[in-house]
C-alpha positions, 0 to 999 in steps of 0.5 A: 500500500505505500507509494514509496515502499522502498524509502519507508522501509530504509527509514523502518529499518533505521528506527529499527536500528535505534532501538536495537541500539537502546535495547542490545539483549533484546533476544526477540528483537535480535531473532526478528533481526536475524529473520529480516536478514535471512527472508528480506533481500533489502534489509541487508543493505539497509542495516548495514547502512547503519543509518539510525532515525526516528520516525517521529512524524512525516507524511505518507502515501498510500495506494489503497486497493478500495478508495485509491490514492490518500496522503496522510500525515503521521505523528509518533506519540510516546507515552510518558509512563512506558517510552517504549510504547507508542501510538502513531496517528494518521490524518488527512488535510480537511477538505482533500480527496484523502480525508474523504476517501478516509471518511468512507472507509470509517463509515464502514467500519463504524457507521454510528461513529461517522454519523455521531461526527458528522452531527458534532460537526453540524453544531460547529460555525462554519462547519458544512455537512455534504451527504455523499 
């Protein structure tokens, strides 16, 4: 589904190496290492880059199979009582193709929760409801 499949996985790899980096008696992650290396002919190249990133916030672009093309901007989101736990969150630009193409997806998957955004957003100034 990514675009820029090749880029996302260098930078993957990348944060991947920093948290090698802060967790270097990870067994399981030394195993998921040693896998990547065996089955992904790329990983290779790219570990031994040894580029190290983190993928704290960007924007992606994805080809998916039902709504097409959506850009999406991500932000990391740590959480301050486990670091090593994190939420990444994607949106769309209000108004673009991409936020549109989102909010169809949303409506099949949680139809009551689409209609109960779209009835807040009524009640905000400015704030127009198109029916499809």
């Amino acid at each position: 589904m990514y675009r820029n499949w090749h880029e996302v996985a260098e930078i993957v790899v990348a944060n991947l190496r920093l948290e090698a980096g802060r967790h270097p008696d990870d067994a399981l992650l030394n195993e998921l290492i040693g896998e990547a290396v065996v089955k992904v002919p790329e990983f290779s190249t790219w570990w031994d880059s040894h580029r190290v990133a983190q993928c704290a916030h960007g924007t992606q672009h994805f080809h998916h199979p039902v709504v097409g093309e959506l850009t999406l901007n991500h932000e990391t989101l740590a959480l301050p009582a486990d670091p090593d736990q994190t939420i990444c969150i994607y949106t769309a630009e209000p108004g673009t193709a991409s936020a549109q193409a989102l909010a169809l997806l949303a409506s099949w998957s949680a139809p009551d929760a689409v209609r109960s955004d779209s009835a807040s957003q009524a009640d905000r100034p400015g704030t127009a409801i198109h029916p499809e």
